[in-house]
C-alpha positions as CSV (number, residue, x, y, z in Angstrom):
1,X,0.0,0.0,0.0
2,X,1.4,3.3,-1.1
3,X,2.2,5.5,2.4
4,X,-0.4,8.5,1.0
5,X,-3.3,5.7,1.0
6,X,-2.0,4.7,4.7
7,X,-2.2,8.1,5.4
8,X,-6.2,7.7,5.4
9,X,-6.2,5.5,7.8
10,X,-4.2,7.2,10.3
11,X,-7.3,10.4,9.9
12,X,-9.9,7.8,9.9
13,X,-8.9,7.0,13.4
14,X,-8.1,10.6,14.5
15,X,-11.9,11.8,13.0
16,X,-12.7,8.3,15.3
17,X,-11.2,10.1,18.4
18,X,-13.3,13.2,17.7
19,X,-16.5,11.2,17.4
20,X,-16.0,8.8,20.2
21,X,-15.2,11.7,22.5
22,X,-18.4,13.4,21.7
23,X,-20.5,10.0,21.9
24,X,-19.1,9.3,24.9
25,X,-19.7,12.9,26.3
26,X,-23.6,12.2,26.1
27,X,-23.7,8.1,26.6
28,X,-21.8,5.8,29.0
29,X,-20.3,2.6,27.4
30,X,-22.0,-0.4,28.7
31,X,-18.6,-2.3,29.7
32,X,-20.4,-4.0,32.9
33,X,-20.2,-3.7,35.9
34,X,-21.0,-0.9,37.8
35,X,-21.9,0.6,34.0
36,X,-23.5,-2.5,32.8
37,X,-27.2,-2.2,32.0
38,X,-30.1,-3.6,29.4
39,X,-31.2,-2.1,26.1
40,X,-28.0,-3.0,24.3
41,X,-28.9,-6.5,22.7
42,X,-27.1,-9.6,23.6
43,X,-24.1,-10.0,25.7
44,X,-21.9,-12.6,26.4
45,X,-19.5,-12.6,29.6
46,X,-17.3,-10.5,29.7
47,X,-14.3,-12.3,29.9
48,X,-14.8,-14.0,27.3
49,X,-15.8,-9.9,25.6
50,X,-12.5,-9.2,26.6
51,X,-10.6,-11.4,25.5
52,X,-12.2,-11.5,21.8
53,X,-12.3,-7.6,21.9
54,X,-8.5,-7.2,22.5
55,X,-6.7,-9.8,21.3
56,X,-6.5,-8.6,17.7
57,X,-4.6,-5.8,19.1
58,X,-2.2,-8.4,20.1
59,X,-2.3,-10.8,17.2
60,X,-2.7,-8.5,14.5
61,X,-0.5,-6.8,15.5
62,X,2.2,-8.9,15.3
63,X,1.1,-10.3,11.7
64,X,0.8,-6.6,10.4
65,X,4.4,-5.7,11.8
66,X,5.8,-8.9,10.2
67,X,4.7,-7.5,6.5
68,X,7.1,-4.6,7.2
69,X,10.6,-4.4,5.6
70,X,11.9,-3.3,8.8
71,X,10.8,-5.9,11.1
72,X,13.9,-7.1,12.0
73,X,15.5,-4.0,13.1
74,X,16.5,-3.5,16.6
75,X,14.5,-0.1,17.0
76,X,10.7,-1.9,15.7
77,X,11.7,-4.5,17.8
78,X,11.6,-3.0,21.1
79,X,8.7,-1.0,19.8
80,X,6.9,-4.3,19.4
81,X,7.8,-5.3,23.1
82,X,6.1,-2.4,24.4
83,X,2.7,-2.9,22.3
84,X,2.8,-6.3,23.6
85,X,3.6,-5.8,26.8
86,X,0.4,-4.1,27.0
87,X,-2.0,-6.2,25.2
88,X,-0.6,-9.4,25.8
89,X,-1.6,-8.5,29.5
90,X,-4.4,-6.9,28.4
91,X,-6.0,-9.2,26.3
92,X,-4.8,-13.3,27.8
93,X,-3.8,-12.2,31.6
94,X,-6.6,-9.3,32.6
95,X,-9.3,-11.3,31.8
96,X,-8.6,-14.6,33.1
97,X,-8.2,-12.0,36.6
98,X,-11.9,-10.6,36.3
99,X,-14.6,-11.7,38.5
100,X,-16.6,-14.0,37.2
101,X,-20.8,-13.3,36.3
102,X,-20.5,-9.5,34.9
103,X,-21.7,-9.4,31.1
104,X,-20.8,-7.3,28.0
105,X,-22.7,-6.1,25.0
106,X,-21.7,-8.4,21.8
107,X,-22.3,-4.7,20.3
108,X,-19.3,-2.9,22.1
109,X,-17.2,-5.8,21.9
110,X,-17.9,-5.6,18.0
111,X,-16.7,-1.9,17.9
112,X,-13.9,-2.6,19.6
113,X,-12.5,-5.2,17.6
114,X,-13.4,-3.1,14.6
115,X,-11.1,-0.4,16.8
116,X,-8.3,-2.5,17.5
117,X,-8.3,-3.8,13.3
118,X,-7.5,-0.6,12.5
119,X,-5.3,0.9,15.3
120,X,-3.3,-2.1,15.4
121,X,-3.2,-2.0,11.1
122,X,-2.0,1.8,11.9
123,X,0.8,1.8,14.4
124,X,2.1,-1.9,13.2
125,X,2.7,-0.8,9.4
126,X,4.4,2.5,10.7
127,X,6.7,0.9,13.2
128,X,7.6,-1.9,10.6
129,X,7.3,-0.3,7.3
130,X,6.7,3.5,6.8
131,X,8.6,4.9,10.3
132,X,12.2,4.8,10.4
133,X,14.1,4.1,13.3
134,X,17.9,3.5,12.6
135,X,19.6,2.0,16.1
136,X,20.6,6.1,16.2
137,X,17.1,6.3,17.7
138,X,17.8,4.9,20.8
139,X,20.2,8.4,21.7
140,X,17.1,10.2,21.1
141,X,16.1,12.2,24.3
142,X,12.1,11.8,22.5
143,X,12.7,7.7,22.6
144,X,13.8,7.2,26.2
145,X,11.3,10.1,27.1
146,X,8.7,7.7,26.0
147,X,9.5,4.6,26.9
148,X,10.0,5.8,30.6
149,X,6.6,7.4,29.7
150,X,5.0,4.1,28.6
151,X,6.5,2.0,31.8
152,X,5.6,4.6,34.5
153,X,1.7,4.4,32.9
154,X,2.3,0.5,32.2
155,X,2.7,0.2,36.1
156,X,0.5,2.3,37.4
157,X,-2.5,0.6,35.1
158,X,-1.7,-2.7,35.9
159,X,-1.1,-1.5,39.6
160,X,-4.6,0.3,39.6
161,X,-6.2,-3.0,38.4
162,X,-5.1,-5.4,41.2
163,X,-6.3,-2.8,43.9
164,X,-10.1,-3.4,42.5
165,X,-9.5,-6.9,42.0
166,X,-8.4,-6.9,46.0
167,X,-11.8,-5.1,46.9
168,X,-12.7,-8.5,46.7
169,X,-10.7,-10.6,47.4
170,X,-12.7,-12.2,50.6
171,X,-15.1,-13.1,48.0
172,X,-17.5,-10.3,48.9
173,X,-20.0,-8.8,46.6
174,X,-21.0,-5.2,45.9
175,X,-18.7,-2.4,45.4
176,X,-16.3,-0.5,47.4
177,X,-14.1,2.8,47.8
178,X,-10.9,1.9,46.4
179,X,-7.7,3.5,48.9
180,X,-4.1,3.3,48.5
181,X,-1.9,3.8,45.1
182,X,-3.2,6.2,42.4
183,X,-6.6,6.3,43.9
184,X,-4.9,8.3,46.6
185,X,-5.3,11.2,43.8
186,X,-7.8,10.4,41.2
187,X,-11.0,7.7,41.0
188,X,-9.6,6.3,37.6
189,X,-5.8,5.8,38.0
190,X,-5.7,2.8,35.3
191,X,-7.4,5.1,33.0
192,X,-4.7,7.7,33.1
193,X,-2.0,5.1,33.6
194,X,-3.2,4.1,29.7
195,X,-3.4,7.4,28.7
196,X,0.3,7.8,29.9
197,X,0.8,4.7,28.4
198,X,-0.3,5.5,25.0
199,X,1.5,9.5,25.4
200,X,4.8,7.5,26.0
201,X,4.2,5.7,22.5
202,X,3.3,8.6,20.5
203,X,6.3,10.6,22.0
204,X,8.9,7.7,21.4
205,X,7.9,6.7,17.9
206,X,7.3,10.5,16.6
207,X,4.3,9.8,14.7
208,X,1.3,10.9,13.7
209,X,0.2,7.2,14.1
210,X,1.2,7.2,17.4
211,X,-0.4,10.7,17.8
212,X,-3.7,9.2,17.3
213,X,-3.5,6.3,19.2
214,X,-2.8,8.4,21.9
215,X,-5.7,11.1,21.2
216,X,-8.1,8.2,20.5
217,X,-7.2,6.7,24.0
218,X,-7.5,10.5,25.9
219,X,-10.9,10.7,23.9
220,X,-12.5,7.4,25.0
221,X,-11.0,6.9,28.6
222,X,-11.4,10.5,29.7
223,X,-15.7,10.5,29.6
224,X,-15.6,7.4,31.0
225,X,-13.2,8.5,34.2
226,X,-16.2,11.4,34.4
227,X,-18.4,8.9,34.4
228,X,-17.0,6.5,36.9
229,X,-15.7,9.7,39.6
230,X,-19.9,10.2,39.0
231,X,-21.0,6.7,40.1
232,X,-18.6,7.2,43.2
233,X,-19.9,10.2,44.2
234,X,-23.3,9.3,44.0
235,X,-23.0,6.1,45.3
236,X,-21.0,6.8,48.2
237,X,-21.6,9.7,50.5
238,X,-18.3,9.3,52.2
239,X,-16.3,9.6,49.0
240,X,-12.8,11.1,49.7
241,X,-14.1,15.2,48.8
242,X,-10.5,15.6,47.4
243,X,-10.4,12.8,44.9
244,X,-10.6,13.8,41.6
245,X,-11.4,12.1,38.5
246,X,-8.1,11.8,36.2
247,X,-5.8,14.5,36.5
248,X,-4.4,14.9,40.0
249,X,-5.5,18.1,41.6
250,X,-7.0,19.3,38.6
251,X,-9.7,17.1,36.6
């Protein structure tokens, strides 16, 4: 594929970013749990959602990068790590760790695996193919920049997650006030930890690829951190006043 037709592909998903932030600004995505609700068609569990939903940003990934001429270069290479550091967890380790009996729309999975097609078509081909990253790269202050970017949100994600997952971990049902880590700060910590994430790529692979990935992940995880820093206020009276939703001391 000539690099100006790829080029579409990399503003389908940044007008994607402008439209799922605005969608998202009037309707809260269905996930489960505490946003789970009828009136969306079937659902199946949502482990299983999740794993069919992400692992084509794993797998796909991976087959899209291997078309590039410059798969075997060291730079790609380490780029490739980090995506799959990510969604390897994401998709094969984070679900298996769910509780079990929440459900998910078949219709938001479908979207998201539409998502994950062509984000994982976009940053895979530039990485591989039309990026270049001579081993030079790796003195660039705007590589190590982002990949100290990407771990920092990598931790505090994954971190996030076991802290919910330890709500219940006396096999107690119903929710709780998360304490302790980022939730010292903010209601959504693994949201922002992504959003770091996904800042960290953009900045270490300089791209306009990795610019929308990054916008497309600040447009769909920010309404839903609103919405969630809602649902705790709402639900809990004694809800740490302080807290905010996503940006420490400011959002």
């Amino acid at each position: 594929m000539p690099e100006g037709a790829y080029r579409w592909f990399v503003y389908a998903e940044l007008v994607l970013a402008a439209v799922t932030f605005v969608a998202l600004c009037f309707i809260v995505a269905p996930y489960g749990g505490r946003h789970g609700r009828t009136g969306w068609g079937p659902t199946v569990p949502a482990r299983v959602g999740w794993v069919v939903m992400e692992a084509p940003a794993s797998i796909l990934f991976l087959v899209f990068y291997l078309l590039g001429e410059h798969r075997g270069e060291l730079v790609p290479l380490l780029f490739l790590l980090l995506w799959q550091a990510h969604y390897v967890q994401r998709a094969f380790i984070y679900p298996l760790l769910m509780r079990s009996g929440s459900r998910m729309p078949v219709a938001v999975m479908l979207l998201a695996i539409l998502f994950n097609l062509l984000n994982a078509w976009v940053n895979a081909r530039w990485i591989s193919e039309y990026g270049s990253y001579p081993v030079a790269w790796l003195a660039d202050p705007r590589f190590w920049i982002g990949v100290v970017l990407f771990v920092v949100g990598y931790v505090l994600n994954v971190s996030s997650d076991r802290i919910l997952r330890k709500l219940r971990g006396d096999g107690s049902s119903g929710y709780r006030i998360p304490h302790g880590g980022g939730f010292r700060l903010v209601s959504s910590p693994n949201y922002l930890g992504e959003i770091v994430e996904w800042t960290g790529w953009a900045i270490a692979t300089w791209s306009l690829a990795g610019a929308s990935f990054a916008l497309y992940t600040i447009a769909n995880l920010a309404p839903r951190a609103m919405a969630n820093h809602r649902w705790y206020r709402d639900s809990f009276p004694d809800y740490p006043a302080d807290r905010r939703a996503l940006l420490p001391y400011v959002l």
